[in-house]
N, C-alpha and C positions, 0 to 999 in steps of 0.2 A: 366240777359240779354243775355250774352253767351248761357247755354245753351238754351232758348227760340230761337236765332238764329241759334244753330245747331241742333236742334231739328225741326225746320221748312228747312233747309238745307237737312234735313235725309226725309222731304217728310214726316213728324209726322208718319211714321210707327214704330216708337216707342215711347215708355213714357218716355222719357228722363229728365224732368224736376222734381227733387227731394228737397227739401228745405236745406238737409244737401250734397249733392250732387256738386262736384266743379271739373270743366276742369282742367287739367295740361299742356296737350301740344300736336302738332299733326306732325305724319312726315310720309314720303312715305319709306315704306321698302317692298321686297321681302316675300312671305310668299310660301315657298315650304311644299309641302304632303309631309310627312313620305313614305307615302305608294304606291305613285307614282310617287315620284320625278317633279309634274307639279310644275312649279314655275307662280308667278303671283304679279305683284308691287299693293297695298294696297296706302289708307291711314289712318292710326292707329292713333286712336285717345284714348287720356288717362285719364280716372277719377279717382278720387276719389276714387272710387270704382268698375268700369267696365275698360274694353278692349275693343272696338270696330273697326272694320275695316271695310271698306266700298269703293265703286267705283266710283272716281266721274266721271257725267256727266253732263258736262255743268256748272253751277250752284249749282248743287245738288248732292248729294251721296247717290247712293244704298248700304243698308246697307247687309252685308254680315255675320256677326256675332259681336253677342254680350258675353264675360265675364264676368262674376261676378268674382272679382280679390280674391275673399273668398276661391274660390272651384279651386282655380290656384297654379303651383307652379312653378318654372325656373330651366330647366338644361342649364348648361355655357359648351354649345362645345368646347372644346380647340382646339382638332386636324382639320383642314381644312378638308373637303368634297371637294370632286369633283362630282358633278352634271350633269348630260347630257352635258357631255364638260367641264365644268365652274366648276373653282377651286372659292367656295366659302368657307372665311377665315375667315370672321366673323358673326357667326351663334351663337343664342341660340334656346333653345327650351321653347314654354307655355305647360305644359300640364297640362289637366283639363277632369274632365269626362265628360266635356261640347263636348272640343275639344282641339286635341292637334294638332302643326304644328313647324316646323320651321322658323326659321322669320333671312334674312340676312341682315348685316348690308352693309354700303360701310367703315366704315373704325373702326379703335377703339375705339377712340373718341362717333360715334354713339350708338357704340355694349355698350358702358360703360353707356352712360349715361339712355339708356332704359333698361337695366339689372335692376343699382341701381333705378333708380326710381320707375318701377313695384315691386322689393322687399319692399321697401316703403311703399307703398300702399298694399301692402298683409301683412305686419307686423301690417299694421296702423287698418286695416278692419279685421284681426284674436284681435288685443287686443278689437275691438268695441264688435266681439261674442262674445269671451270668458266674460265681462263685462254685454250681458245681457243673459250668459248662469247662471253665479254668481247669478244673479237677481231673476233668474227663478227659481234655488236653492233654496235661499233665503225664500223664498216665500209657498214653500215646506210645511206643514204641518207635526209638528213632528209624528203625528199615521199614516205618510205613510210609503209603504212598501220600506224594507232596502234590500231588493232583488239585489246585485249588478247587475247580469244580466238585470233586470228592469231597475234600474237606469241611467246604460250603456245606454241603449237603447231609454232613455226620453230624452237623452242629446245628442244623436244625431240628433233625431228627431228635438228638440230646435235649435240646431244649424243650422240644414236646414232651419228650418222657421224662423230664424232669418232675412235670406235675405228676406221673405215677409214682415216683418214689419220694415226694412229698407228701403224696396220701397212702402212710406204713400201713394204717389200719384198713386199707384196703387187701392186703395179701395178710395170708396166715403163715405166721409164726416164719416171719422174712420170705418167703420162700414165692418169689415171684411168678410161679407155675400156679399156685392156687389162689388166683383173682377171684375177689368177693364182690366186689363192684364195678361199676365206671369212674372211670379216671377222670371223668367230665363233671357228668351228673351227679355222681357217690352216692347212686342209687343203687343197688342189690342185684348182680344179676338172678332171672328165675326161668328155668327151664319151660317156662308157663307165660309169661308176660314179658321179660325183659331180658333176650336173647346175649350171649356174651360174642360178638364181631373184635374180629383185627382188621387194626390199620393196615394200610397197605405200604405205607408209609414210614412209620415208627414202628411200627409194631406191636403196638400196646394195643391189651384190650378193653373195649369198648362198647358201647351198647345199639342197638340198630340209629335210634332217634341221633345219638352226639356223631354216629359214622353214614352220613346222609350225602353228601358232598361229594364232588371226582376236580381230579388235581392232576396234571402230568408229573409221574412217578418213572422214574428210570429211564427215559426217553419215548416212553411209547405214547402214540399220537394218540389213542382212546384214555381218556380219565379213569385211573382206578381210582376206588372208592375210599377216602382218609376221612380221619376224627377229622372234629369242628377245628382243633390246636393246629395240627397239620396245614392244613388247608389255611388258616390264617397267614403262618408261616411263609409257606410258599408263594403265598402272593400280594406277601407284605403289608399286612394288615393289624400284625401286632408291633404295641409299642418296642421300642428300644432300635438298636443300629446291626443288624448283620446283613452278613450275603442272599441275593437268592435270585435264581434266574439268571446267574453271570454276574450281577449288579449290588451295589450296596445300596441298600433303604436305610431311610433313616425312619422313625415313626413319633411324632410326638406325644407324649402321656397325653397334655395338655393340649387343648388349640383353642379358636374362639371363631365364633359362625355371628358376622356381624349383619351378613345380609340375606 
């Protein structure tokens, strides 16, 4: 019932209604660029498994971006920023190869308790991959190839497309040939505004905006073009510990930006 009512609040520009899918909670914070210091008050709304911020008017909220809290991680600003003027003191950062930003609180009380909770939920949606990255293993065929390189590289892929088949409501009636959205965005593809792209990568589909990015795919020295997840991946930028590149990364959910 929730989300059917903020999913019709969002103006159904997104597929927001997921069967394992559950609200947490929603509050107005600050969400300043990195890159240009614009600041602008959001209201940040928290699942399950996404981040979304959005603008209300009236009634309704334009939705402004969507997270997948999978391909997310938090740095904890310690030291205060001063901002065009404004000594702002409690600050973390999302970053995601989606998108990163800073986000202020008003006091510590707030800064604490959206820290702990998105850690949460990106603890809670890395153990749900990792369980059907297991599965996928599992399943494996003992005469396939032990190529670690290879291996490496199935299970990244897996783990990107993991969030498409976390988001059911995105295919009809199971059948993974009829994509209704982005696996990113869980916006709608339309023949008209919002083109349906493949990764080059995973292979899932995607929307032009979330498949912007080039990545070295298969050995070839030009960047073909992957989702935002992909491109995380491959160049270690999502939380958790796998292969990539020959090498093991580690990534912490958590970190802290003291200076």
């Amino acid at each position: 019932q929730v989300l059917t009512e903020l999913q019709s609040s969002f103006g159904n520009d997104i597929i927001l209604i997921e069967p394992t899918r559950k609200f947490i909670f929603q509050d107005k914070l600050t969400k300043i660029s990195e890159r240009t210091n614009k600041k602008e008050e959001y209201d940040f709304f928290l699942f399950s498994d996404l981040l979304i911020y959005a603008k209300q008017k009236g009634r309704s909220y334009n939705v402004h971006q969507v997270l997948h809290l999978s391909l997310a991680r938090i740095v904890d600003v310690i030291v205060p920023r001063m901002i065009k003027g404004v000594k702002h003191q409690y600050l973390f950062k999302v970053s995601s190869p989606q998108k990163s930003f800073l986000m202020s609180c008003k006091d510590a009380a707030q800064k604490s308790r959206w820290i702990n909770a998105i850690v949460e939920v990106i603890e809670d949606v890395m153990r749900r991959r990792q369980a059907y990255l297991q599965t996928q293993q599992d399943q494996m065929s003992e005469g396939d190839s032990k190529n670690s390189d290879l291996e490496s590289s199935n299970n990244l892929q897996v783990m990107s497309s993991w969030i498409a088949t976390s988001e059911m409501d995105l295919f009809g009636k199971g059948d993974s040939k009829v994509v209704q959205g982005c696996k990113l965005c869980i916006r709608p593809f339309s023949k008209l505004y919002r083109h349906k792209k493949q990764c080059n990568y995973c292979r899932d589909n995607v929307c032009g905006e979330c498949r912007s990015k080039r990545a070295s795919v298969g050995g070839k020295k030009k960047g073909s073009m992957v989702c935002d997840a992909c491109y995380g991946f491959i160049n270690g930028l999502v939380s958790g510990t796998y292969m990539t590149g020959g090498k093991t990364v580690s990534v912490p959910i958590l970190s802290r930006e003291s200076e």
